[in-house]
C-alpha positions as CSV (number, residue, x, y, z in Angstrom):
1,X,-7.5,-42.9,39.2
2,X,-8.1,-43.8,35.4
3,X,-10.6,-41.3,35.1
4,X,-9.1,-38.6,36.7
5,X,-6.5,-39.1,34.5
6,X,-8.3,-39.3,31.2
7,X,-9.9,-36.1,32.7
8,X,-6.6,-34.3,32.6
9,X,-5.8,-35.4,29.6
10,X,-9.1,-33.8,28.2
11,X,-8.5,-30.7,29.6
12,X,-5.1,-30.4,28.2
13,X,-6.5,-31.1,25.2
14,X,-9.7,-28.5,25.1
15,X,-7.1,-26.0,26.3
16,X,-4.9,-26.7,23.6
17,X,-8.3,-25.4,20.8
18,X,-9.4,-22.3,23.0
19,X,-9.6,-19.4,20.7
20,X,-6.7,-17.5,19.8
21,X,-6.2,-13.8,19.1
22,X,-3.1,-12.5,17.8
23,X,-2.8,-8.8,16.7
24,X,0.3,-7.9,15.0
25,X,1.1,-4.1,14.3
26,X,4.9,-4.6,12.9
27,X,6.7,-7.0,10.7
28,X,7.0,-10.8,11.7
29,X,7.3,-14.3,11.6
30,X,4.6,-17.1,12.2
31,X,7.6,-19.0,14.3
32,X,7.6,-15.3,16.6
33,X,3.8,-15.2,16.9
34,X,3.5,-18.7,17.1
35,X,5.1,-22.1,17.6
36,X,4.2,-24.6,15.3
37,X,0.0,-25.5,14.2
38,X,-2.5,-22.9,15.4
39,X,-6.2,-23.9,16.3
40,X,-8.6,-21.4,16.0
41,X,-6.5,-18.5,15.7
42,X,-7.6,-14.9,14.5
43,X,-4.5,-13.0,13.3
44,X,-5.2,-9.3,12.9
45,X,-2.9,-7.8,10.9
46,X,-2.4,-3.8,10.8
47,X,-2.2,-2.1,7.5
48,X,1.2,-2.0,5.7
49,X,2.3,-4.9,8.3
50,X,3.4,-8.1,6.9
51,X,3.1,-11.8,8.6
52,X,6.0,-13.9,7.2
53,X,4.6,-18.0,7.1
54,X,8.5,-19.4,7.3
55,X,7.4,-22.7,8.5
56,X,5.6,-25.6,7.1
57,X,2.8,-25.8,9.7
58,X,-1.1,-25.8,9.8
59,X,-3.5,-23.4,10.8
60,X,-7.3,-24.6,11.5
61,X,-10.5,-22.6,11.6
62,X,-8.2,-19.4,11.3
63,X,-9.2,-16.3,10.2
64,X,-6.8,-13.4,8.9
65,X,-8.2,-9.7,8.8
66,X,-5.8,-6.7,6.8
67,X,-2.4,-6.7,5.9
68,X,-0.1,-9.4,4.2
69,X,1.1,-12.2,4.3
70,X,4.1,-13.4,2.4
71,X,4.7,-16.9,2.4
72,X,8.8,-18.1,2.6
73,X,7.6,-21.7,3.3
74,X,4.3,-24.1,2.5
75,X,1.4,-24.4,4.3
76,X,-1.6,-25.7,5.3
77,X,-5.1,-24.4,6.0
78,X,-8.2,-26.0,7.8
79,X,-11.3,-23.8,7.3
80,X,-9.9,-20.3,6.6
81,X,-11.1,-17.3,6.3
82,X,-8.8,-13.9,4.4
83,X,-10.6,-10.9,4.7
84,X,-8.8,-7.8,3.6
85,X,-5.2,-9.7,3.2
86,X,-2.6,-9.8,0.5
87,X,-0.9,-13.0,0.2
88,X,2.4,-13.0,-1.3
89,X,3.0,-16.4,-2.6
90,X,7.0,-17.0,-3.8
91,X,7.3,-20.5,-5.5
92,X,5.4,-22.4,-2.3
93,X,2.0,-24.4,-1.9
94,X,-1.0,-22.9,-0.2
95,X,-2.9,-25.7,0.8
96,X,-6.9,-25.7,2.2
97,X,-7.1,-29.3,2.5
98,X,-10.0,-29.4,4.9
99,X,-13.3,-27.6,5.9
100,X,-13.4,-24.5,3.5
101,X,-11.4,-21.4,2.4
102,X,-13.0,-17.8,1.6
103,X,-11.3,-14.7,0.7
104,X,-13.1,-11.5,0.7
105,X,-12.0,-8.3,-0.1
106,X,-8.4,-10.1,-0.9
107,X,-5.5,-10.4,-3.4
108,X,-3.5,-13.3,-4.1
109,X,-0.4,-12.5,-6.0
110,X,1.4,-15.9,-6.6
111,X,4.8,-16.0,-8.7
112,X,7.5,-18.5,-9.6
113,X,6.1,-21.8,-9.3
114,X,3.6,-21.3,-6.8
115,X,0.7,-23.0,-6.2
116,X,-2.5,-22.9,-4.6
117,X,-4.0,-26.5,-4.1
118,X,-7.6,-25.9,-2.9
119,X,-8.5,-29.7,-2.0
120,X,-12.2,-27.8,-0.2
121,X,-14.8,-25.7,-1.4
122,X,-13.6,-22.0,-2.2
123,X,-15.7,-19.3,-2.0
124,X,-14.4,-15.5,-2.9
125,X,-16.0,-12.5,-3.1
126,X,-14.5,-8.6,-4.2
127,X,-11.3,-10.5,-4.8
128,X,-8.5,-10.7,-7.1
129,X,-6.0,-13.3,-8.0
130,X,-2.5,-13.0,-10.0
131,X,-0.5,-15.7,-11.4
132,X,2.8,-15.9,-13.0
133,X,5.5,-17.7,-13.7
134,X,4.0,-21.4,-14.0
135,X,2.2,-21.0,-10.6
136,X,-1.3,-22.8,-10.5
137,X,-4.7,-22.3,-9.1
138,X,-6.2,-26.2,-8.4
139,X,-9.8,-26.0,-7.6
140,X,-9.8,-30.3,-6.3
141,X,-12.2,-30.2,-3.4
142,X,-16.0,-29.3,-4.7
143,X,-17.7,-25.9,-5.4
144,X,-16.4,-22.7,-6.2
145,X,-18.3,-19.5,-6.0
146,X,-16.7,-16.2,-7.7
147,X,-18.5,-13.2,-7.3
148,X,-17.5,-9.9,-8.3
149,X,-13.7,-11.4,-8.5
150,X,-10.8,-11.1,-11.2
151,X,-8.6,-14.0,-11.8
152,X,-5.7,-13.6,-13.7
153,X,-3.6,-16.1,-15.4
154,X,-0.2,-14.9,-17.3
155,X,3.2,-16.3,-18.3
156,X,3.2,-20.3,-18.3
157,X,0.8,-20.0,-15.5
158,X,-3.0,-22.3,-15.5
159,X,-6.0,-22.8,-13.4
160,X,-6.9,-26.9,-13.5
161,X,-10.8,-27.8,-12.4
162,X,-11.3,-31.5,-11.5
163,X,-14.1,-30.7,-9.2
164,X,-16.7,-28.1,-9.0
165,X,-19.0,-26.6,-9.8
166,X,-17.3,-23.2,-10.8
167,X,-19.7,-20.9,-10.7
168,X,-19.4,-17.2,-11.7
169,X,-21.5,-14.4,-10.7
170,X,-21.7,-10.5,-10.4
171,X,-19.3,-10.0,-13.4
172,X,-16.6,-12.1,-12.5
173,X,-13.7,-12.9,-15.2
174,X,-10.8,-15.5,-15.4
175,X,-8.5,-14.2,-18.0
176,X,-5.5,-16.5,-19.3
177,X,-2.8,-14.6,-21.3
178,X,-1.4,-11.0,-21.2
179,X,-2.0,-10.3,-25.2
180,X,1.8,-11.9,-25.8
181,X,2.0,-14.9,-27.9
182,X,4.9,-16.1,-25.5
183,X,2.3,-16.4,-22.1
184,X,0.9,-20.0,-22.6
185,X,-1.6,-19.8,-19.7
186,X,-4.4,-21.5,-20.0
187,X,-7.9,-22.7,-18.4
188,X,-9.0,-26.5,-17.7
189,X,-11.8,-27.6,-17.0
190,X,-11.4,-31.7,-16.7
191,X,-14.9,-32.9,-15.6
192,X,-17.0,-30.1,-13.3
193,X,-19.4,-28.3,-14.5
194,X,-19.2,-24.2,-15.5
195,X,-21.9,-21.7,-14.7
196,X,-21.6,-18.2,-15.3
197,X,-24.3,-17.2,-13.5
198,X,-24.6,-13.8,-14.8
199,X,-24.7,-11.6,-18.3
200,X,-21.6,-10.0,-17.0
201,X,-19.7,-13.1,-16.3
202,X,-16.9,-14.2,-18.5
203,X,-14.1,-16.3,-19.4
204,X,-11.6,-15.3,-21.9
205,X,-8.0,-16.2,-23.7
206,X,-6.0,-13.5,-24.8
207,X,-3.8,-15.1,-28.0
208,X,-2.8,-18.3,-29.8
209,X,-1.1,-20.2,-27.5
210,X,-3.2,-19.3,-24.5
211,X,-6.4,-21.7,-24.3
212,X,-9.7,-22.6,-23.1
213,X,-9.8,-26.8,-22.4
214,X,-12.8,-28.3,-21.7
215,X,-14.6,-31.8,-22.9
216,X,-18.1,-30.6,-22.0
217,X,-20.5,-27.7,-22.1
218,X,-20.8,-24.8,-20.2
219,X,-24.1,-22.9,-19.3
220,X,-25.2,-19.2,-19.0
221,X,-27.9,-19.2,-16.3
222,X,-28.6,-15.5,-17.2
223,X,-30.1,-16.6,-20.8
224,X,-30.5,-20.6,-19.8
225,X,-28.0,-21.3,-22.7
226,X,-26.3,-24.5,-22.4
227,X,-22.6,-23.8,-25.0
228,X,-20.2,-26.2,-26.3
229,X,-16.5,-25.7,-27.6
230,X,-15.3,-28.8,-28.5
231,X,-14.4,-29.6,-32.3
232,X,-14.1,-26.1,-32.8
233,X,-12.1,-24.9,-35.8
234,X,-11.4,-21.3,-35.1
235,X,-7.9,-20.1,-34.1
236,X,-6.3,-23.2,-35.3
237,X,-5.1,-25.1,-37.5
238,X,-3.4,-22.1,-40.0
239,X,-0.1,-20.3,-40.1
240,X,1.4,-19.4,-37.1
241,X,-1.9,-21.3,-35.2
242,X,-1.8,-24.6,-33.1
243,X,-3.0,-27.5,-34.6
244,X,-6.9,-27.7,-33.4
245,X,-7.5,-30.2,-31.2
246,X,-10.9,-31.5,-30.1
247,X,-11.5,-30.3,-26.7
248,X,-9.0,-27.2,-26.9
249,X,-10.0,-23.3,-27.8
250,X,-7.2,-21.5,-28.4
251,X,-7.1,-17.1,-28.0
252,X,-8.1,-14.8,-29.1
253,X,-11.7,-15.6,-27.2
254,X,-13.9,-14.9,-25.3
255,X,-16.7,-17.3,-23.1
256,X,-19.5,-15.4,-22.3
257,X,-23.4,-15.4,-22.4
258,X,-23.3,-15.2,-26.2
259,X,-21.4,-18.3,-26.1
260,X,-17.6,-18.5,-27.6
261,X,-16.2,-15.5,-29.5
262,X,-13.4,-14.6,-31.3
263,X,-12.0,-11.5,-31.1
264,X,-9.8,-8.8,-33.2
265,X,-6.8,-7.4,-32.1
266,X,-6.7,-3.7,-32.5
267,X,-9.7,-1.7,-31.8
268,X,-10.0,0.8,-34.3
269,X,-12.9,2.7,-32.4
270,X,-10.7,3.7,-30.1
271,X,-8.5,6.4,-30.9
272,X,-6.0,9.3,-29.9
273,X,-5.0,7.2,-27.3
274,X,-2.6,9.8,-25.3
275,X,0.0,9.6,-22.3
276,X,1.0,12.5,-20.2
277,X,3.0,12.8,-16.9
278,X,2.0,15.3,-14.5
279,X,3.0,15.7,-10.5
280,X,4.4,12.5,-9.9
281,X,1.4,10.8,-11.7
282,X,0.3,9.3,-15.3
283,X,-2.8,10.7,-17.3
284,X,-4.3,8.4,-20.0
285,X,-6.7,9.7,-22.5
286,X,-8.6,8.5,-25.5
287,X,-11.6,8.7,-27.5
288,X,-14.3,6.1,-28.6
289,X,-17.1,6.0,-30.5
290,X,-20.2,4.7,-28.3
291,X,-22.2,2.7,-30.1
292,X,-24.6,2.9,-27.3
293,X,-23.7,-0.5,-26.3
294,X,-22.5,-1.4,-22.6
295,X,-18.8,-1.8,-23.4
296,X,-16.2,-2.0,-20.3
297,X,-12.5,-0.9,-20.4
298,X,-9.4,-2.4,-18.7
299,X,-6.7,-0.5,-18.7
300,X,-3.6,-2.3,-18.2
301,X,0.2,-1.9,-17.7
302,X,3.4,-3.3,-18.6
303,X,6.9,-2.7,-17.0
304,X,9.0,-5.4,-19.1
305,X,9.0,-4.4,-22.3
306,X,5.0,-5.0,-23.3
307,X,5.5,-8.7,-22.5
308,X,3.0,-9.0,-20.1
309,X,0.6,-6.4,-18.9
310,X,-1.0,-6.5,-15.7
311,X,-5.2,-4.7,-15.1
312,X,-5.0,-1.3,-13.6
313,X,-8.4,-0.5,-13.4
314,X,-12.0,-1.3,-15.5
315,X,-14.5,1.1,-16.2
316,X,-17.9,0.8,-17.9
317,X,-18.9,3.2,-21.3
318,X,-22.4,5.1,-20.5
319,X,-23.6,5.1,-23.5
320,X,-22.9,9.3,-24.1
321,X,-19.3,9.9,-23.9
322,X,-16.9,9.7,-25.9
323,X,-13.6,11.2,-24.1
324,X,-12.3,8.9,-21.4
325,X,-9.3,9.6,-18.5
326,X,-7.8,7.2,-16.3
327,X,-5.0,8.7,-14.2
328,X,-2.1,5.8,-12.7
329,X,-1.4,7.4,-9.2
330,X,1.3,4.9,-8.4
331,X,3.7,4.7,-11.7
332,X,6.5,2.6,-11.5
333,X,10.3,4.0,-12.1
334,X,11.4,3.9,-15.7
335,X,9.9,3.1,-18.4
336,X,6.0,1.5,-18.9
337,X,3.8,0.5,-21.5
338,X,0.3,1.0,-21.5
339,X,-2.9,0.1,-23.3
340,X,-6.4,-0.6,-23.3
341,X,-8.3,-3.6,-23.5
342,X,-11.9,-3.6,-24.6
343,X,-14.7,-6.0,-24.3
344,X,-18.1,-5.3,-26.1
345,X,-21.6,-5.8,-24.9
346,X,-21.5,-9.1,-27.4
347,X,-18.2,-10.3,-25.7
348,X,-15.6,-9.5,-28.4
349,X,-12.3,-8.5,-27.1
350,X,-9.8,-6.0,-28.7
351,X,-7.0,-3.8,-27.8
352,X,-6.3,-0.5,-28.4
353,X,-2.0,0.2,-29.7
354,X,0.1,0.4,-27.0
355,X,1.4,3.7,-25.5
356,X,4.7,3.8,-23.9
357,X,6.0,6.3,-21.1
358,X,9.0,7.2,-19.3
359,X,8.5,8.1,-15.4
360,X,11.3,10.0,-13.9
361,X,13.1,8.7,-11.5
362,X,11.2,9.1,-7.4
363,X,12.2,12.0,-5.3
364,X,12.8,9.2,-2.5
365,X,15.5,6.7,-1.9
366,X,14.1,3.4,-2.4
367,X,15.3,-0.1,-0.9
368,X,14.4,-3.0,-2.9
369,X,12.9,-6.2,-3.5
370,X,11.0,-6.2,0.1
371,X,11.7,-8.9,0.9
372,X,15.2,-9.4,-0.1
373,X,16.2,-12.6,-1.2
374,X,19.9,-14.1,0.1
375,X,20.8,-10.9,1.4
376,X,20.7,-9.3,-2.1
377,X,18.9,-5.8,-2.5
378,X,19.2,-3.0,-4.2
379,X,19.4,1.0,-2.7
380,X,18.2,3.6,-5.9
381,X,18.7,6.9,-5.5
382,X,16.8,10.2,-7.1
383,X,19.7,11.5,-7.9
384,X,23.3,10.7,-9.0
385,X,25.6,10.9,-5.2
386,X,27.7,9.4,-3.0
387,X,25.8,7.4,-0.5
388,X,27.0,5.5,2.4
389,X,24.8,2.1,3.4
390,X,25.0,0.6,6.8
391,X,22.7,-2.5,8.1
392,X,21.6,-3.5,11.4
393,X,20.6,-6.3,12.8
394,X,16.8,-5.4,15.0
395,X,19.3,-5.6,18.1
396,X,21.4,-2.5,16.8
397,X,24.5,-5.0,15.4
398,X,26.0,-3.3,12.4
399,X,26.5,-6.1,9.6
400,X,28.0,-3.9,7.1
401,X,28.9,-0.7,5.9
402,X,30.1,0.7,2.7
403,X,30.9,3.6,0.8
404,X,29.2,4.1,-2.8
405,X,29.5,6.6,-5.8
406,X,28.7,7.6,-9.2
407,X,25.5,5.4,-9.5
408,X,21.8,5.8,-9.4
409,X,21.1,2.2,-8.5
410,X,23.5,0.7,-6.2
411,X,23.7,-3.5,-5.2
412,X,24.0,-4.4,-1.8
413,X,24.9,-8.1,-1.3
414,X,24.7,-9.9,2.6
415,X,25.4,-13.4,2.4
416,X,25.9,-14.0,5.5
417,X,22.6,-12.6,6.1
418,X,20.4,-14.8,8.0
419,X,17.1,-16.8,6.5
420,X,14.2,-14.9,8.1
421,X,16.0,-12.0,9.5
422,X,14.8,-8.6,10.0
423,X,17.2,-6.4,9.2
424,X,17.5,-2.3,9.2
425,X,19.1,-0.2,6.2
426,X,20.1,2.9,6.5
427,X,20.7,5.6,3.9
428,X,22.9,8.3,4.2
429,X,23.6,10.7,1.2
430,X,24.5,14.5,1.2
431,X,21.2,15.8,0.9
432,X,19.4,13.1,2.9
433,X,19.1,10.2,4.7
434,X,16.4,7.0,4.9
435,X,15.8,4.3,7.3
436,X,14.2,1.2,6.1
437,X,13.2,-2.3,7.5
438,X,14.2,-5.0,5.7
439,X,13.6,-9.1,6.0
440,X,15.8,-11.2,4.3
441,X,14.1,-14.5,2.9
442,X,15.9,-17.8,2.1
């Protein structure tokens, strides 16, 4: 009788780690999909679709292929896999603390005071990582391989190292600082070793309050160069500069191959730098004088008033050309800033004078943020009308109506909106009309 029921109990168990498949094709929440921890779960996610993580749960040799995932709550990964996936992090902790975590082919935009506490090895690959606000990237659980990745570190925002190695291959970069001396992002390494594995791996600091921290050396496998940056004296210690400081290296800088360089700030080889509009798109132009050298571009935009610029796009100089285009297919609405920001083949970095434009306003009505926050959002129109706003809940409940006029941009405020709700705006104005779904987060 025992055994038969320990038996039973086993069974229970196994059945409780069978593989999982879950493919979502419209806009969700883990606590529909799923109730509670998930083991061994694959989650494919359509394109455009989002997954909403609204509960403080654990998912455990999961893997997540395509779309987005926007995190309302914490939570906790055992050996995970992103492929494809944008996650949205909003001021929670994304937490591998077991097994491994790899993103290929994925983008991490983390804002507020997010943080992504990676207490396993991380391994990422065609990847790209944002951070804002005074999110954080901890790498605390053993290697981390970079390849052919951007990591991007702006506002008050940091990446901390206490375990590693960090090692960075196929020309990937970890940038702290938009060009702004109010971002004081920075880089720390506190103890693991750095190895840029390749000529085209770097590390850079964009101004005087952003930094590079680390007590030991770093080395460039590429040239077997072994580089140290303590007791530096360069960007510090002068007017307007932080005091120096043994193991800190303050912007602007660069950590490359060559070892650390300082760099300028406007880049007088590159001129008639141009902006144009044209079919709902923005053309860049400029000129630079090759030097024959293998220089790389990063064109970069800002929507707040040039405070902080976010990459766009790099491309590489060929050594014959001298006229370059970029065209931004997806402007925003209103005004932007743009510049460039050069690196050269000897890992200087400079930037070219920034450019603004203004984009007019979207033929299309547009609901905004998505996802709302409180039941707050925002209806902009392409035109100055009346409009009339109605919301429904997914069952076809109207929560509210109104009547609006005079305005471009109109508020729309729900508070007795529910957390996690999907909800359905709809736009009516005299030449048109819009339906949009919306989900309303706490």
């Amino acid at each position: 009788m025992k055994t038969f029921f320990i038996g039973i109990v086993l069974l229970i168990f196994l059945s409780g780690l069978q593989a999982q498949t879950y493919n979502i094709t419209s806009n969700t929440l883990w606590s529909t999909v799923h109730s509670g921890d998930c083991w061994t779960c694959t989650f494919n996610i359509s394109a455009g679709i989002t997954l909403t993580l609204n509960t403080n749960n654990t998912c455990g040799t999961c893997t997540f292929n395509g779309g987005t995932l926007n995190m309302s709550s914490s939570f906790t990964f055992q050996s995970v896999v992103f492929s494809g996936t944008t996650i949205q992090m909003n001021g929670h902790t994304l937490t591998p603390n077991s097994g491994f975590a790899t993103f290929t082919n994925s983008i991490v935009n983390a804002t507020g005071a997010s943080l992504l506490n990676a207490v396993v090895p991380v391994n990422m690959t065609n990847s790209t990582f944002n951070f804002s606000g005074t999110s954080e990237f901890r790498n605390n659980g053993g290697t981390m391989n970079a390849s052919s990745s951007h990591l991007y570190f702006y506002g008050s925002s940091f990446f901390n190292a206490t375990a590693g190695p960090v090692n960075l291959s196929s020309n990937t970069q970890m940038v702290a600082g938009d060009g702004s001396k109010t971002s004081t992002a920075y880089l720390l390494f506190n103890g693991p070793a750095l190895n840029l594995v390749d000529a085209g791996s770097s590390l850079s600091v964009a101004n005087v309050n952003n930094y590079y921290y680390n007590w030991g050396t770093y080395k460039s496998l590429s040239n077997s160069k072994t580089y140290t940056t303590t007791n530096n004296s360069k960007n510090c210690g002068g007017t307007g500069q932080n005091a120096c400081q043994q193991q800190f290296f303050f912007g602007c800088a660069s950590f490359g191959n060559l070892g650390a360089v300082t760099c300028t700030t406007l880049a007088s080889s590159i001129s008639d730098f141009k902006v144009s509009k044209s079919a709902g798109s923005i053309r860049l132009s400029w000129s630079f004088a090759d030097d024959g050298q293998s220089n790389q571009f990063v064109i970069e935009r800002s929507t707040d008033d040039a405070i902080e610029f976010t990459p766009l796009s790099t491309m590489n100089t060929n050594g014959l050309q001298t006229d370059y285009t970029f065209t931004d297919h997806n402007p925003e609405t209103g005004e932007s800033d743009y510049r460039i920001r050069m690196i050269t083949a000897d890992g200087k970095i400079s930037f070219s004078n920034i450019v603004a434009v203004q984009n007019n306003l979207s033929s299309e009505i547009k609901v905004f943020p998505n996802p709302a926050e409180g039941g707050h959002f925002f209806v902009q129109l392409p035109t100055v009308e009346n409009a009339t706003i109605s919301v429904f809940s997914m069952a076809g409940q109207l929560l509210y109506i109104g009547s609006y006029s005079g305005q471009l941009k109109y508020s729309v405020n729900l508070p007795q909106a529910k957390n996690g709700q999907y909800m359905v705006v709809h736009v009516l104005t005299a030449s048109k009309s819009a339906t949009f779904n919306l989900l309303n987060l706490p």
